[in-house]
N, C-alpha and C positions, 0 to 999 in steps of 0.2 A: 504494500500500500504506500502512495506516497502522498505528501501535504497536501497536491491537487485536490485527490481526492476527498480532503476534509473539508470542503468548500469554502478553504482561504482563496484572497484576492491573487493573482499572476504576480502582483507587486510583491507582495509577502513571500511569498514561494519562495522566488528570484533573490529577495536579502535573506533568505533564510539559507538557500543554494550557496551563497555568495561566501555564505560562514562554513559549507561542507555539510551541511543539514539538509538530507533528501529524504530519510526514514522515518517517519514519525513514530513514537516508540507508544507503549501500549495505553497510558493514560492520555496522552494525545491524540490518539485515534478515539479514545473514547468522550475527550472530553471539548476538545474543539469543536465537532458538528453541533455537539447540546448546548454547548457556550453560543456558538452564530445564530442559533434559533432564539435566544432571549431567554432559555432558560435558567431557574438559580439552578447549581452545581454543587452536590456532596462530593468532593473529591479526598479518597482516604491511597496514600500513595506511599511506597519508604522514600525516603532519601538516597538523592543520584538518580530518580528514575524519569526526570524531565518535567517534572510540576510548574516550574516556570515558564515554560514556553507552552506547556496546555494553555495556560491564563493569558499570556501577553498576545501571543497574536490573534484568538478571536477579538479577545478586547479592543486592539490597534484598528482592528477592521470596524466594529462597531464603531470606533470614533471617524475614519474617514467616511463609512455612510451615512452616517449622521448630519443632519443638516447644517448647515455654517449657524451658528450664533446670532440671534436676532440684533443684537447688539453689543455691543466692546465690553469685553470681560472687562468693566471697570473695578467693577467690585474682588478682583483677583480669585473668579470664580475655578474651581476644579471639574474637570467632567470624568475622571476615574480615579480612584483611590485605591492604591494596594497599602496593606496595615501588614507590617515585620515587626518580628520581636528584637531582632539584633540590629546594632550600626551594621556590622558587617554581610548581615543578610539584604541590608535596606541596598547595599552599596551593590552586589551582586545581583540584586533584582532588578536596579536603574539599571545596569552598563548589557544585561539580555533587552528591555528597551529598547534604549540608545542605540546596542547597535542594527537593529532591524529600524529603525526609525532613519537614521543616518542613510538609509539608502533607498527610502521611499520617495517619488517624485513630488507629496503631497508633505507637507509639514507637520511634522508633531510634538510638540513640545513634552518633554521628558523632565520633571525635577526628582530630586531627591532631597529627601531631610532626614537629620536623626543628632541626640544629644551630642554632646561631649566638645559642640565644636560651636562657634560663632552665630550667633542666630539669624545678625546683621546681613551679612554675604545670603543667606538664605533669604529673609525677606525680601531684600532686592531685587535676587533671582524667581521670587513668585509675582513680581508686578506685572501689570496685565492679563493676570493668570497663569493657568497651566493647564495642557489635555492630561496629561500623566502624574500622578504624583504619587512617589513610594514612600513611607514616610513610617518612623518608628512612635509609638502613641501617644507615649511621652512629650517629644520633640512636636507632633501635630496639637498637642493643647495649648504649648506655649505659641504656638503660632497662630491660633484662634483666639489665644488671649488678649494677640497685641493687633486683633481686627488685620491679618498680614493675607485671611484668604477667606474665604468662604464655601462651605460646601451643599447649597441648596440647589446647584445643577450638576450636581454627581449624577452621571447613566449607571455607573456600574462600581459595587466595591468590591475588593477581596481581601480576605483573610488570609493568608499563607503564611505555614508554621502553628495553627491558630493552639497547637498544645504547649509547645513553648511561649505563646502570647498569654495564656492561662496559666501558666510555671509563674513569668514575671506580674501578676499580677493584671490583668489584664480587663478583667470583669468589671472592676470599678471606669476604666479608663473607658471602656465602651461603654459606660451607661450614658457618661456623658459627652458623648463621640455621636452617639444613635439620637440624639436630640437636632442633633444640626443636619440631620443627613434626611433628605426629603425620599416618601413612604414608598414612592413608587421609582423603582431603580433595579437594576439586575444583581442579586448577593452571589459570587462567588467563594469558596470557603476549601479549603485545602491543608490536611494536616499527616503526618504520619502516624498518626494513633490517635483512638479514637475513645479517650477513654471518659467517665461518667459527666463530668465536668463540660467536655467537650462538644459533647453529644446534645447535652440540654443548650448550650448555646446556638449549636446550630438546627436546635426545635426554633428555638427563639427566633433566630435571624431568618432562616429561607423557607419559601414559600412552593409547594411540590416541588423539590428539589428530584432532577436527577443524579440518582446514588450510583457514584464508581468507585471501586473497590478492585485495588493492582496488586497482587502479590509478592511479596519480594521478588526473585529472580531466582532459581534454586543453583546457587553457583558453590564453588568449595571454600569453607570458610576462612579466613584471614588465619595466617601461621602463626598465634601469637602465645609466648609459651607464659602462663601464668602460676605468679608465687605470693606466696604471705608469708611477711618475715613478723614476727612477736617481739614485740618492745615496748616499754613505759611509754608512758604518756609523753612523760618528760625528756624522754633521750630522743625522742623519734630524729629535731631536726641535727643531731650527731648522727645519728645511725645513716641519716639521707646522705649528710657532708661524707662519711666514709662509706658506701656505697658508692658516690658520684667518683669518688677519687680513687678506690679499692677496684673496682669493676672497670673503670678507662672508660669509661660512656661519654659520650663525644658530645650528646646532646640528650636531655632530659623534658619530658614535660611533668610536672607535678602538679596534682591534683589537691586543691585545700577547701574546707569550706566558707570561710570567709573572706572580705578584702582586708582586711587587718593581719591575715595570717598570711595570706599574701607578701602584704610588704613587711611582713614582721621575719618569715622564714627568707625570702630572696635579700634582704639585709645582712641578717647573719652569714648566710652563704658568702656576699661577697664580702665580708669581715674575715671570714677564713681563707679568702681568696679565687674566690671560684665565681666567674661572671655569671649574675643571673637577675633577672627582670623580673617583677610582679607583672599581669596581667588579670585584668578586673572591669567590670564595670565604673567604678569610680575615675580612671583615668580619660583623660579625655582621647579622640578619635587619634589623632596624632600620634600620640605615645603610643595608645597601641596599635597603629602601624609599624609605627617604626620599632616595639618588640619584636613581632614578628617579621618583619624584613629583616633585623637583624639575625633573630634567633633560623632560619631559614640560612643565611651564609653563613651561620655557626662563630658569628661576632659574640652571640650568646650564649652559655653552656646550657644554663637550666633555665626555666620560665615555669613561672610558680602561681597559678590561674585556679580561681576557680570556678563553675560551671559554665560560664558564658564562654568558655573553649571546646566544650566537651560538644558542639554542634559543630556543622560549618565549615572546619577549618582542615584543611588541606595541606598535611608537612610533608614533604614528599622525604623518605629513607628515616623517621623520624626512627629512633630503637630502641625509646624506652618512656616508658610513662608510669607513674607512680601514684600514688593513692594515699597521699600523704593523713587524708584525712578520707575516712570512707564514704560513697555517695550514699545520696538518702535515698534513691532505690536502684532496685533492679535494674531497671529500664538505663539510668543513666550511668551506671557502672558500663554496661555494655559499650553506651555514646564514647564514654572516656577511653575506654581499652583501646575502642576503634579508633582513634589519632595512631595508634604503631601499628603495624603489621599489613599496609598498604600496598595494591597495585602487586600483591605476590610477594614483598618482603616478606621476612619474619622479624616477629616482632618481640618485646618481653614488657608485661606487666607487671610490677612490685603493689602487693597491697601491704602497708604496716599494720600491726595487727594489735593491740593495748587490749588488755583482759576484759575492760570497759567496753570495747565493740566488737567483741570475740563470738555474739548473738546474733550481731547485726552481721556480721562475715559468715556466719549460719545460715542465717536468713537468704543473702546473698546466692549464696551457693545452692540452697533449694530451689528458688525460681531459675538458677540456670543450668543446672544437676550437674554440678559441680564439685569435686571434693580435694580442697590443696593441703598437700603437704605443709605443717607449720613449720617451719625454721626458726633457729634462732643465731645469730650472727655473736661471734666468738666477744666481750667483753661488755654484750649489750642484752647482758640474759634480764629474765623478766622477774621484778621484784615486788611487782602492784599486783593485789588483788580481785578478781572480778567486782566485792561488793565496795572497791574504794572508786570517789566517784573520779572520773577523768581532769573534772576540774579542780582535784587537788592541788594543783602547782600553779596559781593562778598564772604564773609568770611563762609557764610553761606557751612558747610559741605556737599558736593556732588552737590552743587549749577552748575546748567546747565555752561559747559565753552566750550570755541572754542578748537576742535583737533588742534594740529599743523600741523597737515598733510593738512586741511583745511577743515576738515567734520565738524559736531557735533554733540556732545555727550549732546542734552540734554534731561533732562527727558521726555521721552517720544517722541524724536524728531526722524528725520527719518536720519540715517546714508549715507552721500555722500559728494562727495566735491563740488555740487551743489545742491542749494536747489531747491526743487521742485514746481510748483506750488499754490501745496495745503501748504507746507511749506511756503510760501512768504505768503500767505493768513493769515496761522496761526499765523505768527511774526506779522504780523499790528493788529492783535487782542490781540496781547501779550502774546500768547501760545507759542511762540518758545524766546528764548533769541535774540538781535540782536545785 
């Protein structure tokens, strides 16, 4: 089957042609002809499998058949909306746009927005409007706030990612997102998991949606050899610094749960002398560019992130990733591992293991029928006990702490401003901090 046949424009084809794009891959067969018909779209898809370009090019087409504008987007009106949870997913969603737009004979304006970076250069760049606009939720309210666009002639929104947009909090940001957004418009919605959360909002949002559902690909899994070393709470970021240095690892990603722990462990590291970067939400777009470009030519040894790495991101021969602090579930354990063992490499995972989240490494390991060998690494044996809580050593780097928002961030815990059952359970056993 090729594009033709999804009853894209010759224009479309041709810049799509122009990029080596002649096969449309299976959610794009499926989801292109149901998108040019006007209807909303359930799309449940994994990652890698072309979700962007299902979305962009009927969209693109719906805005050049669309009639001209009765009048001058004065008001810096939008007529498409795509919603991202990451800058960097926001920035990969614009430049699939741009470059199919770049070589249509018809004009389409393309912006992008998202936190971390100058708001100024953005507002300016939405004057007179925009057809396109990618934009992280965040970054879209302060842009509403200072009256910089408007979106009461949006044709069509999307959602892409919409499980990670519900990770970061997302449900508030859309209440007040869905107030400005006029009732009649085409809802597109696209995620790789479709789980309870996810599901009620896209009750909420679309209206007989056609449901497409892609299966992963049944390919051979990633070579990636997985360990749990056991250690204090307290020694972990020595035990990481003699691993990095003991094992010759050329390049490391670490896994932590906080930004604090972040800049708290890649400090230390380079105090012992070992170049290494936080990577975080907190920093602005810049910085973490230029983390990753750096840590990419191996300017950087370690880079010390937490979850906002474990999507997205593309290290090509990357050999090792670490688990500094354990994720809070299943699901994103998996996300993490996957940055090593790429493209047919092999790879090696380190999980560290504290008697504290020796439950939660349990737990771990039943959802993905797993069972690792514990180690224990020669001067780093274990001296804490299960029922002592993790956040004995306050000082201790990355050591489990309360959000202030009223959630918590601890290793391995479950993210809410209440805790959950099985949470209350795990804190009397001394798995959760209290």
């Amino acid at each position: 089957m090729s594009f033709t046949s999804t009853g894209l424009l010759p224009d479309l084809v041709r810049a799509l042609s122009a990029q080596g794009l002649s096969q449309p891959t299976a959610i794009q067969t499926q989801a292109i002809p149901a998108i040019l018909q006007g209807q909303d779209v359930l799309g449940c898809a994994p990652t890698g499998s072309g979700k962007t370009v299902a979305f962009a090019l009927p969209v693109m087409q719906r805005l050049l058949a669309a009639p001209a504008p009765t009048r001058p987007l004065v008001r810096r009106d939008v007529r498409a909306l795509v919603l991202v949870p990451t800058r960097e997913l926001a920035v990969q969603v614009g430049a699939t746009f741009r470059a199919v737009a770049n070589r249509l004979p018809q004009a389409l304006k393309v912006s992008v927005v998202f936190g971390g970076v100058s708001i100024n250069p953005q507002m300016l760049g939405l004057r007179g409007g925009t057809d396109i606009l990618v934009a992280t939720p965040g970054r879209l309210l302060d842009l509403l706030q200072r009256n910089a666009l408007g979106l009461a002639q949006v044709q069509c929104l999307v959602l892409d990612e919409a499980d990670r947009l519900l990770d970061l909090g997302f449900a508030d940001e859309w209440a007040r997102i869905a107030l400005l957004l006029p009732a009649r418009r085409q809802n597109l919605f696209f995620s790789a998991t479709f789980a309870p959360a996810v599901q009620a909002l896209a009750d909420a949002l679309l209206h007989q949606p056609v449901r497409i559902e892609v299966a992963p690909e049944v390919e051979a899994p990633p070579d990636i050899v997985q360990r749990a070393v056991c250690v204090d709470t307290r020694e972990r970021t020595q035990l990481l610094r003699h691993l990095v240095e003991s094992e010759r690892w050329s390049r490391v990603l670490v896994f932590v749960a906080t930004q604090h722990a972040a800049d708290t462990v890649s400090e230390k590291l380079r105090k012992a002398r070992i170049s290494a970067e936080p990577f975080h939400g907190g920093l602005s777009q810049g910085k973490r560019s230029q983390v990753l470009a750096d840590f990419k030519l191996s300017r950087v040894r370690v880079v010390v992130a937490t979850d906002v790495a474990a999507r997205g991101l593309d290290i090509a021969d990357l050999p090792v990733v670490i688990n500094y602090d354990l994720p809070r579930s299943a699901d994103d354990y998996t996300h993490r591992i996957g940055r090593t063992g790429r493209a047919g490499a092999v790879g090696l995972a380190v999980s560290l293991v504290s008697p504290g989240t020796e439950a939660h490494l349990r737990l771990i390991e039943k959802r993905h029928g797993l069972s690792l060998r514990r180690e224990v690494v020669g001067g780093f044996e274990v001296t804490e006990t299960a029922s002592e809580p993790a956040s004995a050593n306050p000082s201790a780097a990355g050591a489990p702490t309360a959000n202030p928002t009223g959630g918590l961030d601890p290793a391995g815990g479950i993210k809410g401003k209440r805790l959950s059952k099985k949470d209350k359970l795990r804190q009397q056993q001394g798995t959760l901090p209290r």
